[in-house]
mmCIF file as gemmi writes it, N, C-alpha and C atoms, coordinates in Angstrom:
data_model
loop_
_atom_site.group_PDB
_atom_site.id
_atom_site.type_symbol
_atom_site.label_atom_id
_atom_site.label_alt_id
_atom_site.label_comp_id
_atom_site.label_asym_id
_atom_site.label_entity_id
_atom_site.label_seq_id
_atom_site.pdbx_PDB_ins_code
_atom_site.Cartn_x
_atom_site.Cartn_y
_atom_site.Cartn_z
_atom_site.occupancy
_atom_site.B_iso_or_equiv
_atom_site.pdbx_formal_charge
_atom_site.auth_seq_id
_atom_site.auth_asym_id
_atom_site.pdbx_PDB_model_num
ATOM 1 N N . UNK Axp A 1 ? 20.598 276.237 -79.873 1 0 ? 1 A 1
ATOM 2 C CA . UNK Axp A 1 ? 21.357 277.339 -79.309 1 0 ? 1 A 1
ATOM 3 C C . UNK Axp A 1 ? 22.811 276.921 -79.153 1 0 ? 1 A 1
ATOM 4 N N . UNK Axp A 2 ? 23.774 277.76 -79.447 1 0 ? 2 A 1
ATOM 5 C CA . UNK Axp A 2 ? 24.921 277.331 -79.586 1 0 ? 2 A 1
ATOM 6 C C . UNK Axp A 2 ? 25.642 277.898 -78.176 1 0 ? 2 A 1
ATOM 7 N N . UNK Axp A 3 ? 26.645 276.774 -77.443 1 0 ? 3 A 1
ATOM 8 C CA . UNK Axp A 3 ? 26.691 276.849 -76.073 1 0 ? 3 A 1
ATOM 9 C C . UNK Axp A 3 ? 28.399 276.832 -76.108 1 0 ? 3 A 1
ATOM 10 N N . UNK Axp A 4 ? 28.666 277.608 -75.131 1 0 ? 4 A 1
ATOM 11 C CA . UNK Axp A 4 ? 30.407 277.844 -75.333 1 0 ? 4 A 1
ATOM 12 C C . UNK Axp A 4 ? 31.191 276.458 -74.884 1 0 ? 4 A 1
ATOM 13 N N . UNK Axp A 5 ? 29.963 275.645 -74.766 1 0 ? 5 A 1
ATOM 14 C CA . UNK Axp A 5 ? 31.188 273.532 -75.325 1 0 ? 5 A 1
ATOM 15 C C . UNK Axp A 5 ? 30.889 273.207 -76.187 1 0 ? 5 A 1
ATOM 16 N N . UNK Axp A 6 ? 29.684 273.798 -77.081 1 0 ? 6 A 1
ATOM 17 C CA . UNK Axp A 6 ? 29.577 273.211 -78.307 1 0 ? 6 A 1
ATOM 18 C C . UNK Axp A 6 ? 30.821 274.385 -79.1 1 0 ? 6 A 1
ATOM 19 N N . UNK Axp A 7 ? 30.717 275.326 -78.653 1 0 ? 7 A 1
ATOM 20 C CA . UNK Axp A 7 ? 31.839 276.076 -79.449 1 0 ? 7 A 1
ATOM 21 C C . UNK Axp A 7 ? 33.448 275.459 -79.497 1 0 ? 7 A 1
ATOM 22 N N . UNK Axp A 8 ? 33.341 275.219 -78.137 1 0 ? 8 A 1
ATOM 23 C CA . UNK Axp A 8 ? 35.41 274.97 -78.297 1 0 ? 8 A 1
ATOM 24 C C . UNK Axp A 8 ? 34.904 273.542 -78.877 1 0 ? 8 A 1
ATOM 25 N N . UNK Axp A 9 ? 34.004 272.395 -78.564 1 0 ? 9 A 1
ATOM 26 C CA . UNK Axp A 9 ? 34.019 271.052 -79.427 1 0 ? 9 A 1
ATOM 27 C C . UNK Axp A 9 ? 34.33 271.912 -81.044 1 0 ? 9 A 1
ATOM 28 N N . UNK Axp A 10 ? 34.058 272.633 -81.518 1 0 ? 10 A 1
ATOM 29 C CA . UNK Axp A 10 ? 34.131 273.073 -82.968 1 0 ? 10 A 1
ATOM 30 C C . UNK Axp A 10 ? 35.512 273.653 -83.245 1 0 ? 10 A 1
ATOM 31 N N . UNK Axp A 11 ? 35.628 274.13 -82.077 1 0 ? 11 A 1
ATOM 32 C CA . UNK Axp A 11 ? 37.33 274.78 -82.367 1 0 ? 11 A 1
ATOM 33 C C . UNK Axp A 11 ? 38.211 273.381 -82.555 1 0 ? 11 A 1
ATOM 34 N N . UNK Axp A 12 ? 37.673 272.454 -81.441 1 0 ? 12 A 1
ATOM 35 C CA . UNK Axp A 12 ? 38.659 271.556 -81.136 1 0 ? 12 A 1
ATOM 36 C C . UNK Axp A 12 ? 38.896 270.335 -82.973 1 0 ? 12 A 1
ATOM 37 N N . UNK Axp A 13 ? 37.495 270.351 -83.218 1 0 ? 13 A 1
ATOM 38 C CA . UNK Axp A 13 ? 37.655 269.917 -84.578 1 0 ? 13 A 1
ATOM 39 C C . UNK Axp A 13 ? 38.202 270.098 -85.517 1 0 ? 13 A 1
ATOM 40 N N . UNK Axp A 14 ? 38.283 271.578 -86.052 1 0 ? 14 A 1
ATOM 41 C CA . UNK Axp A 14 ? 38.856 272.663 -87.116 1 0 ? 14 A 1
ATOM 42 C C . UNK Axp A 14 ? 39.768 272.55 -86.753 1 0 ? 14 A 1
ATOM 43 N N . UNK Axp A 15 ? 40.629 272.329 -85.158 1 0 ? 15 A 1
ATOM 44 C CA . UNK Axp A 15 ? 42.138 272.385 -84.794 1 0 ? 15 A 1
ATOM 45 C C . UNK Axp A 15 ? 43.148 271.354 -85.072 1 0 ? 15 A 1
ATOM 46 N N . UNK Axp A 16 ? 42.022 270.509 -84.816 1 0 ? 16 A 1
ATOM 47 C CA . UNK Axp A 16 ? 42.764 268.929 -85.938 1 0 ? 16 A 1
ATOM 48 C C . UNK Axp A 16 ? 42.893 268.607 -87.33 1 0 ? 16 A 1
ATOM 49 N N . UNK Axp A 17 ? 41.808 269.463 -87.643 1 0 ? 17 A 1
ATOM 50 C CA . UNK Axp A 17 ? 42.032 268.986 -89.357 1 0 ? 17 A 1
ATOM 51 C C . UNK Axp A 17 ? 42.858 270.173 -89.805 1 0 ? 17 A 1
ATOM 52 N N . UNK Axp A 18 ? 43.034 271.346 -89.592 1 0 ? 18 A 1
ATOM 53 C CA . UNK Axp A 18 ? 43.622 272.3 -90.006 1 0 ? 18 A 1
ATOM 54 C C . UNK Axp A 18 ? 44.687 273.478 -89.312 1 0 ? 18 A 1
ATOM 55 N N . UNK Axp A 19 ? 44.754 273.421 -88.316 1 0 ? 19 A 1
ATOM 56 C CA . UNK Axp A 19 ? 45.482 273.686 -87.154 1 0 ? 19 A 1
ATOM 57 C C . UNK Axp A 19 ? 44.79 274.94 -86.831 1 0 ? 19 A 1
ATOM 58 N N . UNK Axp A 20 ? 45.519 275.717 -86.142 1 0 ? 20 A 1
ATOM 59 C CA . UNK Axp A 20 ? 44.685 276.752 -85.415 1 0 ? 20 A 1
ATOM 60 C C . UNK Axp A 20 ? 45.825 277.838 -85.664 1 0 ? 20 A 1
ATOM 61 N N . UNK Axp A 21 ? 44.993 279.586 -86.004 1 0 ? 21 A 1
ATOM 62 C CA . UNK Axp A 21 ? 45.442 280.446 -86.652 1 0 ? 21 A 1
ATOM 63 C C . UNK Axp A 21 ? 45.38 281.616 -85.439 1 0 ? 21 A 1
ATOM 64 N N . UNK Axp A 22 ? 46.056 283.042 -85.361 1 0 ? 22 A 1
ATOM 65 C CA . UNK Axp A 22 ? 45.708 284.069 -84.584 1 0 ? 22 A 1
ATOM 66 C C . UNK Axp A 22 ? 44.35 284.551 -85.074 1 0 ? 22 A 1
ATOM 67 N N . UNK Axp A 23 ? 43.706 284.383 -86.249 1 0 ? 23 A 1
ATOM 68 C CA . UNK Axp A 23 ? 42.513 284.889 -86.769 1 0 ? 23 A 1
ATOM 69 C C . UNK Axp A 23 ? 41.335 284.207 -86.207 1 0 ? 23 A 1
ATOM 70 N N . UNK Axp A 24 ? 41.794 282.625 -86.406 1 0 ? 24 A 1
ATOM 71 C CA . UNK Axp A 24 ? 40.937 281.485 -86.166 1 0 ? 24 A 1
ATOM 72 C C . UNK Axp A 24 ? 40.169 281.639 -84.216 1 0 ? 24 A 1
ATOM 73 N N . UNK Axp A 25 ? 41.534 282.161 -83.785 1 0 ? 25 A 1
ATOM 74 C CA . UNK Axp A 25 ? 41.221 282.505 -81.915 1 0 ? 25 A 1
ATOM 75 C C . UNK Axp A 25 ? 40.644 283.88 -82.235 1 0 ? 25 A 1
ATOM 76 N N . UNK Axp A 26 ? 40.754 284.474 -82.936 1 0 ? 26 A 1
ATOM 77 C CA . UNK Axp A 26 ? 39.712 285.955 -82.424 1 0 ? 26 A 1
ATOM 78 C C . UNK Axp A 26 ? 38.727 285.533 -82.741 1 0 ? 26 A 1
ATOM 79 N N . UNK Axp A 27 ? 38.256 284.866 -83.521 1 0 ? 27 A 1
ATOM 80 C CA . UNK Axp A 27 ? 37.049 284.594 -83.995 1 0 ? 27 A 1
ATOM 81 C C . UNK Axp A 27 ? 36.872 284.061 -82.989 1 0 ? 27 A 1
ATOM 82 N N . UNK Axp A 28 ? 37.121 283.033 -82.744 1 0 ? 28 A 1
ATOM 83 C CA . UNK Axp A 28 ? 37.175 281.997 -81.255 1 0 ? 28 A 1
ATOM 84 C C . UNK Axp A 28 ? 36.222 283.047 -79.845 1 0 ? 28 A 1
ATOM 85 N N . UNK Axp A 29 ? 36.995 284.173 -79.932 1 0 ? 29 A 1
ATOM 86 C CA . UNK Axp A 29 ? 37.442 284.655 -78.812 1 0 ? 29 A 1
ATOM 87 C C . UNK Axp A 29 ? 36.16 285.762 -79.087 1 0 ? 29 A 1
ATOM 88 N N . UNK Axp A 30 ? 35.456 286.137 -79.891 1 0 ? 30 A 1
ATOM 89 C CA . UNK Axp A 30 ? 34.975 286.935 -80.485 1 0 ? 30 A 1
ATOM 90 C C . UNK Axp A 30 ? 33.216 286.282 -80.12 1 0 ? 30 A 1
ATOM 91 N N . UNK Axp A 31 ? 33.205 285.191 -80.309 1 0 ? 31 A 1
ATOM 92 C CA . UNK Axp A 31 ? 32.254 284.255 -80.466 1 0 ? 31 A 1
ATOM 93 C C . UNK Axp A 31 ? 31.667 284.111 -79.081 1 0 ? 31 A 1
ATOM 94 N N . UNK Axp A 32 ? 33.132 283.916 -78.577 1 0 ? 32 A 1
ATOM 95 C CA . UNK Axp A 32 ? 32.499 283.772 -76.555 1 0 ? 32 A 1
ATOM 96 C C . UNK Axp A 32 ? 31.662 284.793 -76.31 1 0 ? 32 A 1
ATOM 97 N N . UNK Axp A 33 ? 32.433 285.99 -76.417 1 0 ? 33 A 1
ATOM 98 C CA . UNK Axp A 33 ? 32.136 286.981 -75.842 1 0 ? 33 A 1
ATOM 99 C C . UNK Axp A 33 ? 30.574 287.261 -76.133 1 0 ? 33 A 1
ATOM 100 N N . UNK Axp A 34 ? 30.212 287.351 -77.624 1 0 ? 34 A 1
ATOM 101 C CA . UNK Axp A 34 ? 28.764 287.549 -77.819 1 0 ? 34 A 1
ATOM 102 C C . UNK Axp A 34 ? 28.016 286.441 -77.206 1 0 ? 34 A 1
ATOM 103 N N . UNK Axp A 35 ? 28.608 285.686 -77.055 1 0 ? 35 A 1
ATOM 104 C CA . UNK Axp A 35 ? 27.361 284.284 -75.893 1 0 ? 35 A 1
ATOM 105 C C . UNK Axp A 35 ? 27.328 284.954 -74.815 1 0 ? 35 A 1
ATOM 106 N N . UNK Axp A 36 ? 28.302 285.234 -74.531 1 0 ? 36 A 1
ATOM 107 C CA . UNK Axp A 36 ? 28.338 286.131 -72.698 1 0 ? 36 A 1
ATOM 108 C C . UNK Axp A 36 ? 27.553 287.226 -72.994 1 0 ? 36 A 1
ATOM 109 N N . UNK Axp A 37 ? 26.907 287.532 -73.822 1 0 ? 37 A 1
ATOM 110 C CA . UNK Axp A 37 ? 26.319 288.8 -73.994 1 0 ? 37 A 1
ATOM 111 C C . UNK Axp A 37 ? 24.579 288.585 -74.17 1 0 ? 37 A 1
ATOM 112 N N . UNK Axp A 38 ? 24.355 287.374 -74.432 1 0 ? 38 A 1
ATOM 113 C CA . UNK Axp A 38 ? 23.252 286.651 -74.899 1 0 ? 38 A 1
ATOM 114 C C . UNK Axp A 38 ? 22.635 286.613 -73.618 1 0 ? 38 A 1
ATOM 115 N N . UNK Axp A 39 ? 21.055 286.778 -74.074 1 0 ? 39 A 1
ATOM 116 C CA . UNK Axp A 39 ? 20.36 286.081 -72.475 1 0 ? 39 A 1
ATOM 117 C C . UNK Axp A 39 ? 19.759 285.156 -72.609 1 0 ? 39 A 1
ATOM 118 N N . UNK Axp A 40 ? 19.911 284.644 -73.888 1 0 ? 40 A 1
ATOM 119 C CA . UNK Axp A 40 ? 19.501 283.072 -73.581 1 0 ? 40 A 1
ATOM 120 C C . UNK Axp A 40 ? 20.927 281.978 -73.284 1 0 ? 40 A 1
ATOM 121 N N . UNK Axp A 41 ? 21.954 282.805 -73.41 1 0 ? 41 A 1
ATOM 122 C CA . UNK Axp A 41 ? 23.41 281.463 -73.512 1 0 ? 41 A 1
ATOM 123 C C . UNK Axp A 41 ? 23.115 281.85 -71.893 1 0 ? 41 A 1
ATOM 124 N N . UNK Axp A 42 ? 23.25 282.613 -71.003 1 0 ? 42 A 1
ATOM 125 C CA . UNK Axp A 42 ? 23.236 283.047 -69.984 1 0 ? 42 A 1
ATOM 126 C C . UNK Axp A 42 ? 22.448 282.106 -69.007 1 0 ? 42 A 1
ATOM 127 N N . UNK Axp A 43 ? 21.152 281.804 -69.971 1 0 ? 43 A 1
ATOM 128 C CA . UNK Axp A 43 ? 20.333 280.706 -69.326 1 0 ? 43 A 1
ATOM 129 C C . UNK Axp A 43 ? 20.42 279.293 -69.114 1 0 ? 43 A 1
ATOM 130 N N . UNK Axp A 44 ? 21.107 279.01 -70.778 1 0 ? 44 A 1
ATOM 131 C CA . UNK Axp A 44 ? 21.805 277.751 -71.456 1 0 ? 44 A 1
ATOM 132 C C . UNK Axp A 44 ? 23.096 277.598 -70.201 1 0 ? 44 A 1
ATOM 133 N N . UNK Axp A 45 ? 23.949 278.54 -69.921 1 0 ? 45 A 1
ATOM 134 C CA . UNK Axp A 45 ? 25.063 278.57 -68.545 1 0 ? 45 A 1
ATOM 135 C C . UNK Axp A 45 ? 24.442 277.611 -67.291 1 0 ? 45 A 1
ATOM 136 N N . UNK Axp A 46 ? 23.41 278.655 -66.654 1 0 ? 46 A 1
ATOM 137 C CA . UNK Axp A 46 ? 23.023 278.199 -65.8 1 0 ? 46 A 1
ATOM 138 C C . UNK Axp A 46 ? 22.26 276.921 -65.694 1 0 ? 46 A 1
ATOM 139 N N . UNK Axp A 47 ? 21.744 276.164 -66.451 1 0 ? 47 A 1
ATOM 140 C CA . UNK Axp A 47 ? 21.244 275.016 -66.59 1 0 ? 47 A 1
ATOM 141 C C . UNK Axp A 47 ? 22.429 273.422 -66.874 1 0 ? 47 A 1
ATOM 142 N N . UNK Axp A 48 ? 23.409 274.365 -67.149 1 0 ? 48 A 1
ATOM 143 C CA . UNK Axp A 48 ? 24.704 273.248 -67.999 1 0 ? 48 A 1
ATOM 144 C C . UNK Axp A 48 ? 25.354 273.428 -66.203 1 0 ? 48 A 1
ATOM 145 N N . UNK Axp A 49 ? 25.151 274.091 -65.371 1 0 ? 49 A 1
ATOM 146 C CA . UNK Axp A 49 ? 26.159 273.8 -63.838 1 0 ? 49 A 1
ATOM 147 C C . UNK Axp A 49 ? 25.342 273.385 -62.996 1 0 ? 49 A 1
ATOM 148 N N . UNK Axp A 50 ? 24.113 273.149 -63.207 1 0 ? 50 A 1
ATOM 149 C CA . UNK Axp A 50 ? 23.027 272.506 -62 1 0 ? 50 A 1
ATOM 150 C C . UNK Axp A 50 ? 23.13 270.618 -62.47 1 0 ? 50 A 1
């Protein structure tokens, strides 16, 4: 399951080898949002702050 630190770790990668684009952050930004929408990232959340 893909978890919004495994996401920015991926941004943060792609941002070094290739820099980072306004397209590259919507996607970015695009990506969160459907995790926040998920009820399993929701679960994956609550287990990653205990």
């Amino acid at each position: 399951m893909m978890t919004e630190k495994i996401l920015y770790e991926r941004l943060m990668l792609y941002k070094s080898k290739h820099g980072v684009t306004q397209e590259v952050l919507q996607h970015y930004h695009w990506a969160l949002d459907t995790l926040k929408q998920h009820p399993l990232a929701k679960s994956c959340r609550a287990q990653e702050k205990m």
